[in-house]
N, C-alpha and C positions, 0 to 999 in steps of 0.2 A: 742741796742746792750749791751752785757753784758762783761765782763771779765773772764778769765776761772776760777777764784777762784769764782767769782759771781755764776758760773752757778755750780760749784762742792757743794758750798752752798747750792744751793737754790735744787742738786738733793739729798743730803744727809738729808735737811731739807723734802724733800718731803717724801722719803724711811721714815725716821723718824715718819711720820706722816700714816705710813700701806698701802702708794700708789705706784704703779708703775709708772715708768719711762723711754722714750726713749729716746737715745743720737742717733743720727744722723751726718754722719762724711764724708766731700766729702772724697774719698781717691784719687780719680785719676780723671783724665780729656782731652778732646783732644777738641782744638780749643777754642772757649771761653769760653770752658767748663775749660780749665786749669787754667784760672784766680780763680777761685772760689776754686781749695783743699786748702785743710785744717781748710774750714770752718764746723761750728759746734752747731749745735741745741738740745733743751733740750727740750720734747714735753710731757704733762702732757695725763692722760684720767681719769675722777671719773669712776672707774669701777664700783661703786654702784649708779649708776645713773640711772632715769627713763628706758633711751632708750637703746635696749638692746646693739646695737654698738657703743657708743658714742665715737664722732671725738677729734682725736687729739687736745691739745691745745696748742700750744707754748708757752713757758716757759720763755724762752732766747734763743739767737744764738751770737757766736762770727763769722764775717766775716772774720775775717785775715787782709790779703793786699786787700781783692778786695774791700774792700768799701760797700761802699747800694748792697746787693742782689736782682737783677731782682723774678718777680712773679712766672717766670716759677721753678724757684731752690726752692722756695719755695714751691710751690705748689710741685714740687718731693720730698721734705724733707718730707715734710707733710704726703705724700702717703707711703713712706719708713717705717715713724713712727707707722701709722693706720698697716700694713702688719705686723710689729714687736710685736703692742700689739695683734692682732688675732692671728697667727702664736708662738708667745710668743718663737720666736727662734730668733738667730744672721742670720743677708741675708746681702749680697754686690747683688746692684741689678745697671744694668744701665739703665741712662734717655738721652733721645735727648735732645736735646736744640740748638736753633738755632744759627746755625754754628761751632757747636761740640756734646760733650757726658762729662758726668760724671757719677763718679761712686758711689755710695750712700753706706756707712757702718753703717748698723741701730742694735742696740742692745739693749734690753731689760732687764733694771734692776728690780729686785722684791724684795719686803721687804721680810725678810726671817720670817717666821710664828713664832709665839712666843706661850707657851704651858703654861698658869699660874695654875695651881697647887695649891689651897686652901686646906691643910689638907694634913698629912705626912703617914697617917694609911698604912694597909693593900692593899688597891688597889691602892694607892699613886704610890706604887713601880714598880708591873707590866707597871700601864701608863707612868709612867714617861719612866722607861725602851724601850716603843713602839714607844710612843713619840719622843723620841730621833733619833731611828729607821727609823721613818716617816720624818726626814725635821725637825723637832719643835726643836724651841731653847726655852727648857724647865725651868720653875725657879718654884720652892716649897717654900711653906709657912708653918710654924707651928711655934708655941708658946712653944714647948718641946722640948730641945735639945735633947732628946733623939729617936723623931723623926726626924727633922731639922739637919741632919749633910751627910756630904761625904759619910760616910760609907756607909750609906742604898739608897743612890743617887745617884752611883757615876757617872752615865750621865745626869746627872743635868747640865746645862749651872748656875745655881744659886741655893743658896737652903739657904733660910732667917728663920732663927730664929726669931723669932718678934711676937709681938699681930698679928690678922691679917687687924687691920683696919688699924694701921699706916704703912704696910709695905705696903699696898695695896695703901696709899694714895701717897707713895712715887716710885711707879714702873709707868712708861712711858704706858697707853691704847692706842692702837690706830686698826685701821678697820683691821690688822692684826692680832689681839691676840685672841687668842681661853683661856677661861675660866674656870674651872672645879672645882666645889664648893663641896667638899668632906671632911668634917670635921668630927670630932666627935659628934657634936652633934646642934640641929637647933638653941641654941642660935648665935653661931658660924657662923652658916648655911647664916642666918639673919646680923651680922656685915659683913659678906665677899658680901652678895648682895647690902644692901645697898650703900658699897663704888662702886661697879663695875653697877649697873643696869643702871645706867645715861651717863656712858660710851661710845663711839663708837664700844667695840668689835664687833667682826667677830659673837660671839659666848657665848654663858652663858649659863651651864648645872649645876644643883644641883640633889645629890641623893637623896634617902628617899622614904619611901612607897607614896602611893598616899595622904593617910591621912593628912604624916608628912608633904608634901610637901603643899597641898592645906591650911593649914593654915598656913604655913608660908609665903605663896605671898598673902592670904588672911588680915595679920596682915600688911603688908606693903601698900597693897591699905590702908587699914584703916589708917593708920599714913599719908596717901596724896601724894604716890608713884601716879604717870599716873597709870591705869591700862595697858593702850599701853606698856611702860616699862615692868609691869610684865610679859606680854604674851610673850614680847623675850626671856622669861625664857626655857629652855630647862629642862622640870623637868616631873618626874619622869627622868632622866637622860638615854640615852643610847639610842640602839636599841633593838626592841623587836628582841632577838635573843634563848633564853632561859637561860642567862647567872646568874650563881647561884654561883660560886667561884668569888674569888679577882682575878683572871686572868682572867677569863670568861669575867666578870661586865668592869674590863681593855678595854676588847676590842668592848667590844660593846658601850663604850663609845667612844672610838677612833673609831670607826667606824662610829658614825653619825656624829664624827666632822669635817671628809673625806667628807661624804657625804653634810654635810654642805660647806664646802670649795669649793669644785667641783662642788656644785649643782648637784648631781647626784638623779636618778631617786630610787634607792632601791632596781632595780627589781633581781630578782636570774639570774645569767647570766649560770647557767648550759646546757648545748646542751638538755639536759634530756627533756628540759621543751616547746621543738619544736619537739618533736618524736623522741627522741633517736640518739645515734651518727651515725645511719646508713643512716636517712634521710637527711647528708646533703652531700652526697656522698665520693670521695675520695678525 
C-alpha cells in the first residue's frame, strides 16, 4: 500500500516519463461493498509494447479504513483500469461482489504531446502555429534571436534562444515528444540528431532533399550511430502531399506526425473513392 502523495508521485513521475495512467476510485458501495469507498488504485500499461493490448499493471493502491483488499476488488479495479486505457474516456461502472456492489470511478490521465521545434525559419512558424492547434505543447529552438523570440511564436508553449545541442541536452525526451529537425542548414541538421537519435521520442523528422538528407544519416552511421537509430529517422520529412510553400511543407509535416501518433492508415477518406456520394444512399 502506498500513501496518496506516494501514489500522486509516482502518477506525475510516470506522465513525466510520456506514459499513461489510470486512477481507479471506489466512489460508492452497498453491503461489503461499502467497507471499501474511498479506496484507490494507480494502474500503469507500456502502451508501446509487444502485445497489441497490454494488461494493466498496478502501480499502487491506498485502501482507506478497510485494510487488505479482497481479490474480487481487485480483479474489478483491474477491469475498470484496462476499459479506461481502451475506451481512453472517464466511466463509473458497477461490480458485484459478494454480499454487495461497488461503484468503480476510472479515469484516464495522458501525457499531454510535446511539439520540439529544431530551427526558427520560415516553416518554423506555420508548424508551430498548427501545432499549437493540434494538442502540442510546442517549445522552438534557434541560436538567433532574431528568430528565437515571442514575437514570431507567439503560441509557443517555450521558445529557447540557445546553440541547439545544449538546449537540447537540457529539455526533458520522452515516448511523448514528437521532434522536427528543420534548421538552416545540415551542419545543424547533424547537432540537433545526434543529441535526440538515442532518445525515446514518439517521433524524429528532418527536412532536406533526398541527397541532403541521405548523407547526413549516412555520415552518422559512419561516426557509429546503430543504423536501427537512423532508420527511426523520418527524413525526407513529411507527407508526400505536394507541399511546395512553408505552409504547405507545415502541414504535411504535421500531418505524418498525426498519422504517426494515431497510427493511422494514410488512406483518402473521400466518399469519391467508393462510387461517389450517391452510392451510399440517404
Amino acid at each position: 500500500m502506498k500513501t496518496y502523495r506516494e501514489l500522486m508521485v509516482e502518477l506525475a513521475r510516470r506522465l513525466d516519463q510520456g506514459l499513461p495512467a489510470a486512477v481507479v476510485i471506489v466512489v460508492a458501495g452497498q453491503g461489503i461493498g461499502q467497507t471499501y469507498v474511498g479506496c484507490k488504485w494507480l494502474f500503469g500499461r507500456d502502451m508501446h509494447g509487444k502485445d497489441p493490448i497490454p494488461l494493466p499493471v498496478l502501480l499502487g493502491s491506498i485502501s482507506g479504513e478497510a485494510g487488505v483488499m479482497p481479490d474480487w476488488l481487485v480483479g474489478a479495479a483491474t477491469d475498470a483500469a484496462n476499459i479506461s486505457f481502451i475506451l481512453g474516456e472517464v466511466s463509473v461502472r458497477r461490480y458485484e461482489s459478494p454480499g454487495g456492489w461497488v461503484d468503480l470511478f476510472a479515469d484516464l490521465a495522458v501525457p499531454v504531446p510535446s511539439l520540439l521545434v529544431c530551427g526558427g525559419g520560415h516553416i518554423s512558424q506555420p508548424l508551430v502555429a498548427m501545432g499549437a492547434m493540434a494538442g502540442f505543447q510546442v517549445t522552438v529552438i534557434d541560436d538567433r534571436p532574431q528568430f528565437a523570440n515571442r514575437e514570431r511564436f507567439p503560441t509557443a508553449y517555450r521558445v529557447i534562444c540557445q546553440s541547439f545541442g545544449p538546449a537540447l541536452a537540457g529539455l526533458p525526451v520522452n515516448s511523448s515528444t514528437y521532434i522536427v529537425v528543420v534548421t538552416r542548414g545540415h551542419r545543424y541538421d547533424e547537432v540537433c540528431l545526434r543529441a535526440v537519435i538515442g532518445s525515446p521520442a514518439a517521433y524524429i523528422g528532418m527536412i532536406g532533399s533526398r541527397r541532403r538528407v541521405a548523407g547526413v544519416l549516412a555520415g552518422l552511421v559512419a561516426e557509429g550511430v546503430a543504423p536501427a537509430l537512423v532508420e527511426r529517422v523520418h527524413a525526407p520529412i513529411g507527407l508526400d502531399i505536394g507541399a511546395e510553400t512553408p505552409g504547405e511543407i507545415a502541414v504535411s509535416i504535421l500531418a505524418e506526425i498525426i498519422h504517426v501518433r494515431h497510427r493511422g492508415r494514410g488512406a483518402v477518406m473521400s466518399l469519391k473513392k467508393e462510387g461517389g456520394y450517391g452510392s451510399r444512399g440517404n
